[in-house]
C-alpha positions in Angstrom: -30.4 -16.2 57.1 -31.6 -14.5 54.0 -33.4 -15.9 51.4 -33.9 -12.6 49.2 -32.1 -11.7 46.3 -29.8 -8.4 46.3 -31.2 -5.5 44.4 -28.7 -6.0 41.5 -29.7 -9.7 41.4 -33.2 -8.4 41.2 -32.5 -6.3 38.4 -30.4 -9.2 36.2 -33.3 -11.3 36.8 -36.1 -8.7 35.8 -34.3 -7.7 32.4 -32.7 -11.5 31.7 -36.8 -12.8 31.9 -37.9 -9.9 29.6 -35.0 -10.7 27.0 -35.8 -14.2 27.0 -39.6 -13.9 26.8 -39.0 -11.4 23.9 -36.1 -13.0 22.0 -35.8 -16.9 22.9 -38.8 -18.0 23.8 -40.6 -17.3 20.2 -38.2 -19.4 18.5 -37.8 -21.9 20.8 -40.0 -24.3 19.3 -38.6 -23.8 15.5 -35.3 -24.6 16.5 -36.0 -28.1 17.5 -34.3 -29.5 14.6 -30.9 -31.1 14.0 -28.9 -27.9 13.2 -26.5 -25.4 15.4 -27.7 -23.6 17.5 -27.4 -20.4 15.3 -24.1 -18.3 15.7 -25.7 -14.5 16.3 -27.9 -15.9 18.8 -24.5 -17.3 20.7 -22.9 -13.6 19.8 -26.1 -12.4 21.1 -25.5 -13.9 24.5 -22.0 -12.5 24.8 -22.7 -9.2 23.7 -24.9 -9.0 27.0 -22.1 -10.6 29.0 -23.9 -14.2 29.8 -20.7 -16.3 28.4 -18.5 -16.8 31.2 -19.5 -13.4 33.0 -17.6 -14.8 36.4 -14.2 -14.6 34.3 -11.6 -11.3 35.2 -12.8 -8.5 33.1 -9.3 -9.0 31.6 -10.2 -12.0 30.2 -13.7 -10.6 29.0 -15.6 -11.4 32.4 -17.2 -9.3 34.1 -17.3 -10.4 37.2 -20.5 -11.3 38.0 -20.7 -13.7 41.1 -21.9 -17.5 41.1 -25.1 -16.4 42.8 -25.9 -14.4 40.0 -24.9 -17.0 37.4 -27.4 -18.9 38.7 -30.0 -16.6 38.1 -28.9 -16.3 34.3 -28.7 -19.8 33.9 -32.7 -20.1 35.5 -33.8 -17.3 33.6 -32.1 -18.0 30.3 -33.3 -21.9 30.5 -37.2 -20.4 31.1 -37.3 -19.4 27.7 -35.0 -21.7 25.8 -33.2 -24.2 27.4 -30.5 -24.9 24.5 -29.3 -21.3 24.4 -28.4 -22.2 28.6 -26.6 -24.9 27.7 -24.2 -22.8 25.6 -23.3 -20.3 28.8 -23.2 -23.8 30.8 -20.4 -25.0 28.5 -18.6 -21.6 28.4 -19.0 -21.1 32.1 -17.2 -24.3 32.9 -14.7 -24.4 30.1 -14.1 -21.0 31.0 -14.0 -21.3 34.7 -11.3 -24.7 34.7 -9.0 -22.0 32.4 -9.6 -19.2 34.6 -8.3 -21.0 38.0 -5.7 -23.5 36.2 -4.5 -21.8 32.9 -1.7 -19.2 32.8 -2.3 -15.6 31.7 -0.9 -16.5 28.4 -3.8 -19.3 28.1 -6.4 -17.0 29.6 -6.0 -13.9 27.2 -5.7 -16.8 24.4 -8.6 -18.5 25.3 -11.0 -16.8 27.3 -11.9 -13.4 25.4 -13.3 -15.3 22.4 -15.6 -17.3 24.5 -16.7 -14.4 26.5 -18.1 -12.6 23.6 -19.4 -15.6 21.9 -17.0 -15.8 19.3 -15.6 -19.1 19.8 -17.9 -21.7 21.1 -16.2 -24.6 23.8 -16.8 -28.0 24.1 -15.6 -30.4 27.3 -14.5 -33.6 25.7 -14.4 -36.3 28.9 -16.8 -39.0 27.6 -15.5 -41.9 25.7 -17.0 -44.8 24.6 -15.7 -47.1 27.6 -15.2 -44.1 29.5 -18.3 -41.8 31.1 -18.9 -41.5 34.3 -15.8 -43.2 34.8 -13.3 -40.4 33.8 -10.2 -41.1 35.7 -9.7 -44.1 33.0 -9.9 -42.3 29.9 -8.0 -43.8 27.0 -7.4 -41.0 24.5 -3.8 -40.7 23.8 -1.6 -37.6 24.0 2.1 -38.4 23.4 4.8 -35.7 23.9 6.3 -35.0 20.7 9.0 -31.5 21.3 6.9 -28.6 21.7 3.8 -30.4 20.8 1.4 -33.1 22.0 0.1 -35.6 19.7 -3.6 -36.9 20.1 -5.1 -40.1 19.0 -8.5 -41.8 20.2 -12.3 -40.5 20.1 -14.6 -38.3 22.4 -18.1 -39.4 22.4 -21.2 -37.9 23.8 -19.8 -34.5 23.5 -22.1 -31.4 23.7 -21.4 -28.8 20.6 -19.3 -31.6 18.9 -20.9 -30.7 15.6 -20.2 -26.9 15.9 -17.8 -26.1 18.9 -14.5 -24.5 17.8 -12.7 -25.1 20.6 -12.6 -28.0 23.4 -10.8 -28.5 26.8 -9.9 -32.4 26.1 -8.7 -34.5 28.8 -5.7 -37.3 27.6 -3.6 -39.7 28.6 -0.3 -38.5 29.0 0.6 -41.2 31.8 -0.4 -45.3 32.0 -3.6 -46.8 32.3 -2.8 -48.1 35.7 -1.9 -44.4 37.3 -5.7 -43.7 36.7 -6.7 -40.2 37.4 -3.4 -38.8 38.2 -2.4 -40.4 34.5 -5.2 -37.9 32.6 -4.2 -34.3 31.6 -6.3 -31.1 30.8 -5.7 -30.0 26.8 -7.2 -27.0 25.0 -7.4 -28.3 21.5 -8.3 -26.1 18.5 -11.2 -29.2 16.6 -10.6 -26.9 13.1 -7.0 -28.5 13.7 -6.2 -31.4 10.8 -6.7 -34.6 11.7 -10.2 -33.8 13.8 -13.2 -34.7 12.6 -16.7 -35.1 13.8 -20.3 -37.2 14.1 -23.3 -36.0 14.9 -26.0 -37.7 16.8 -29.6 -37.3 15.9 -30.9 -36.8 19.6 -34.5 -37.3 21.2 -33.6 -33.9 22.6 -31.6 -30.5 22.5 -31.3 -30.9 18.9 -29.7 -27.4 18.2 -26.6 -28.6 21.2 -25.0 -31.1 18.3 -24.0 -33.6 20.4 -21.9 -36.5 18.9 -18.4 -37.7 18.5 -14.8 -35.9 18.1 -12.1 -38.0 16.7 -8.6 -37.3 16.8 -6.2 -38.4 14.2 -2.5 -37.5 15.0 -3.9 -34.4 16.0 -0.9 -31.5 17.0 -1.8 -29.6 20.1 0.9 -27.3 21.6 2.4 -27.9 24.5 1.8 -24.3 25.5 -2.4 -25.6 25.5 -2.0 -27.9 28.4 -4.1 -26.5 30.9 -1.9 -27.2 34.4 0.7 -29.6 35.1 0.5 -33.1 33.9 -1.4 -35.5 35.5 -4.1 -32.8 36.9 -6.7 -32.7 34.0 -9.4 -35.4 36.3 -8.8 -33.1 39.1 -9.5 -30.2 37.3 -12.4 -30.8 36.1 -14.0 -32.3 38.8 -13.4 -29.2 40.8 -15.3 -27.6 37.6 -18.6 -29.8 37.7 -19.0 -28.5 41.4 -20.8 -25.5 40.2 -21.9 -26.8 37.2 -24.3 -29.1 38.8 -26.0 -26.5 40.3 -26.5 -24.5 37.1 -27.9 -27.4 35.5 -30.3 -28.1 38.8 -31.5 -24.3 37.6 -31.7 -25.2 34.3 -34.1 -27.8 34.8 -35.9 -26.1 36.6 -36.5 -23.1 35.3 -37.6 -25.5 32.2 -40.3 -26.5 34.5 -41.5 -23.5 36.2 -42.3 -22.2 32.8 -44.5 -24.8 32.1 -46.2 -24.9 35.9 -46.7 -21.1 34.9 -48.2 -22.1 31.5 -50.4 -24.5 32.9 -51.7 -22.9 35.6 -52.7 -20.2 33.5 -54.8 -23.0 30.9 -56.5 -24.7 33.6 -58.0 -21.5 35.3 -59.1 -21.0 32.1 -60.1 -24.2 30.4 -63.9 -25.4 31.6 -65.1 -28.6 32.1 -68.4 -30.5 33.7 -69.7 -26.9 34.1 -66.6 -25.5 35.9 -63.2 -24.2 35.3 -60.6 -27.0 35.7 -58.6 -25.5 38.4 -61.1 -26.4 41.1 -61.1 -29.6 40.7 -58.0 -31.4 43.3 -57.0 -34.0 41.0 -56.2 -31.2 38.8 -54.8 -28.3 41.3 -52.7 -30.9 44.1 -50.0 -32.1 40.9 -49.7 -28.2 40.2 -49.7 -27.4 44.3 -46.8 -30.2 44.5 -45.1 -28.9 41.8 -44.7 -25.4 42.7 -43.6 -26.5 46.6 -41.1 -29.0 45.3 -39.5 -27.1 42.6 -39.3 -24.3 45.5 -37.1 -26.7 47.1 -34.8 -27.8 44.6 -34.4 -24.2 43.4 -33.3 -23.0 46.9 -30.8 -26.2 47.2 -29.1 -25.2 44.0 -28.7 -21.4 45.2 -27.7 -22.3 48.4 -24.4 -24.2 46.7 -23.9 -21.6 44.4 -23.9 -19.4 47.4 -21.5 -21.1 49.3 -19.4 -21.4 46.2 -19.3 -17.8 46.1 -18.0 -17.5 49.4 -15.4 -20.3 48.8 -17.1 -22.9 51.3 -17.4 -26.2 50.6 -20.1 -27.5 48.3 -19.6 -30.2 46.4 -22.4 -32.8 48.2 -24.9 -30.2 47.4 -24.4 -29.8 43.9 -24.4 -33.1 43.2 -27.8 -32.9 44.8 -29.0 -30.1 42.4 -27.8 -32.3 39.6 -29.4 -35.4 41.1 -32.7 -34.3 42.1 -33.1 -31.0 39.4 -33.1 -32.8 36.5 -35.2 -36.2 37.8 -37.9 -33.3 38.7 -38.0 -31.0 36.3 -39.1 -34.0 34.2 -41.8 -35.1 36.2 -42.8 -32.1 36.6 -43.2 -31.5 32.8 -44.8 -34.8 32.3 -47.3 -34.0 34.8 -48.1 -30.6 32.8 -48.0 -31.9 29.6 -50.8 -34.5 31.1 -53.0 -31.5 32.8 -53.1 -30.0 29.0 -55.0 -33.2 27.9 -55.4 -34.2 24.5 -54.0 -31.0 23.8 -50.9 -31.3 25.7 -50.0 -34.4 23.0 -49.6 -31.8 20.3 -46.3 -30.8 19.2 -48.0 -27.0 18.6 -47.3 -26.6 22.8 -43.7 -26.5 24.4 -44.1 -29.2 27.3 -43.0 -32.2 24.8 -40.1 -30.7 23.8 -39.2 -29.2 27.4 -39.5 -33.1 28.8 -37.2 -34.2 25.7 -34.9 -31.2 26.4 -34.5 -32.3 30.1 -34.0 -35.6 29.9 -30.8 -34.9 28.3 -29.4 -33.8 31.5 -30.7 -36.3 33.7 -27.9 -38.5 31.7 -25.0 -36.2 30.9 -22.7 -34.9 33.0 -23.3 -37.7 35.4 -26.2 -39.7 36.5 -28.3 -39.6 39.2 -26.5 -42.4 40.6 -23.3 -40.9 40.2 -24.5 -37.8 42.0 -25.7 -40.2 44.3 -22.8 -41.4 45.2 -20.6 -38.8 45.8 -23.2 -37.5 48.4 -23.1 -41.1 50.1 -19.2 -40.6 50.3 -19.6 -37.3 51.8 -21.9 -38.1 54.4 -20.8 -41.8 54.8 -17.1 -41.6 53.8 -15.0 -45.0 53.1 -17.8 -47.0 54.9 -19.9 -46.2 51.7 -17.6 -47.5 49.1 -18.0 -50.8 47.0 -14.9 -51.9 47.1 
């Protein structure tokens, strides 16, 4: 058993922390405000290969393992945890098109989200629809060679800037649930799309809101698989995901243990500096072990997903147990910075925001907590 990184995963992690401490990082804080996230920062990102690196290098990958996308994710997320959830998006976008499309839909798809061109949205939620995707109620009627859309997307990451979005329809009857919902790449500067944005506690600069779909045209050439397999698809998709998020989280959080440890070495109090005192050092001690933890669960599923073992328990973990502590985690920083901590001048408050995003989309804790009881427990663990 190894728990060391390879020397190449040494070096992405050494020159992704000094890019993100020199270029995000500074700017992290002005960017908290309800507008994009901006385009030559996302150009930025594909210019260095972070959009979608696993992707064939035929497709503008370049074929950087899962494993190593993790690290990206961690690092990237240190520094400025909005600009991760643009390679999050792209990632898994990219990776359901990458297994499912064609070669046609790859080379149409996939290069302009590998170099940051075309920003993707995944378009699952609905209003009476979240965590409960196999029931999805947006329309898409076959019309020739075309598909014709009708209903709403809520909740949607990048709704407010994302040029593309892999949107999963109805094709087939409410009662054929999941094997009724199909996988569609839509173009959203198509007519009849238009948008909403949220104003968010959180992740400002990710536009999350509505997409609305009017009679919208999609090609029948941008279904992503066969009929009926879009819930499928995508649930094979979060499997990774989760784990990059787990990383996301808390690399969030490490930051701010780092930050912290450094103010209350320095900060003195009753004659002393803060640091000695245990009510000050044990939060910080249980921090550092615990996020040690959570970090090595999440590598450890995006390790076996690299060697094409089963996983799927364990991400939901990362997604579970990443999130839930990175904000905790945070809290307990922002706290150990007293009155000063309160201040919107120091990163912690928007961190905790930033987080708590993710400890709601892409599944709940309770969702991820169920699909772990399923797979330890099987039909014995079901409601009903």
């Amino acid at each position: 058993m190894d728990f060391e990184f390879s020397p190449d995963h040494k070096l992405l992690q050494a020159s992704l922390r000094d890019f993100a401490t020199r270029e995000l990082a500074p700017k992290y804080q002005s960017r908290d405000i309800d507008q994009d996230l901006p385009r030559e920062l996302v150009l930025q990102l594909g210019a260095m290969g972070l959009l979608a690196p696993m992707v064939d290098s035929r497709f503008g990958g370049n074929g950087l393992d899962y494993l190593g996308l993790g690290i990206a994710h961690e690092e990237i997320a240190r520094a400025d945890f909005n600009a991760g959830y643009v390679m999050l998006l792209s990632a898994l976008v990219a990776a359901i098109i990458a297994q499912r499309g064609s070669d046609e839909q790859r080379a149409a798809i996939l290069p302009s989200i590998c170099r940051g061109e075309a920003i993707a949205a995944l378009a699952v939620t609905e209003p009476g629809a979240g965590s409960d995707a196999a029931h999805v109620r947006l329309a898409a009627r076959r019309d020739g060679d075309c598909y014709v859309l009708n209903g709403e997307k809520t909740s949607i990451s990048f709704a407010s800037s994302a040029d593309g979005a892999l949107v999963m329809a109805r094709t087939g009857a409410m009662d054929d649930g999941a094997h009724g919902v199909s996988a569609f790449y839509v173009d959203l500067h198509s007519p009849g799309v238009s948008r909403n944005r949220f104003r968010d506690l959180g992740s400002r600069s990710v536009g999350r809101g509505q997409l609305f779909f009017d009679s919208v045209r999609v090609p029948a050439a941008m279904r992503i698989g066969p009929e009926g397999a879009g819930f499928a698809q995508v649930m094979q998709g979060f499997d990774f995901s989760r784990a990059l998020i787990g990383l996301m989280c808390i690399g969030a959080a490490q930051q701010s243990v780092d930050e912290t440890c450094n103010y209350v070495k320095e900060r003195q109090a009753f004659g002393a500096s803060l640091a000695r005192f245990e009510g000050v050092s044990f939060p910080l001690v249980e921090a550092a072990v615990q996020l040690r933890a959570a970090r090595l669960l999440c590598y450890e599923a995006l390790w076996l997903r690299d060697r094409s073992e089963p996983h799927g328990w364990l991400a939901a973990g990362c997604k579970w147990w990443g999130p839930e502590l990175a904000a905790d985690v945070i809290h307990k920083c922002l706290l150990l910075h007293g009155h000063f901590g309160y201040s919107l001048d120091l990163p912690h408050q928007q961190r905790l925001r930033d987080v708590i995003g993710l400890e709601i989309g892409d599944g709940t804790a309770q969702v991820m907590k169920i699909v772990v009881a399923r797979e330890l427990l099987g039909k014995a663990s079901r409601p009903y």
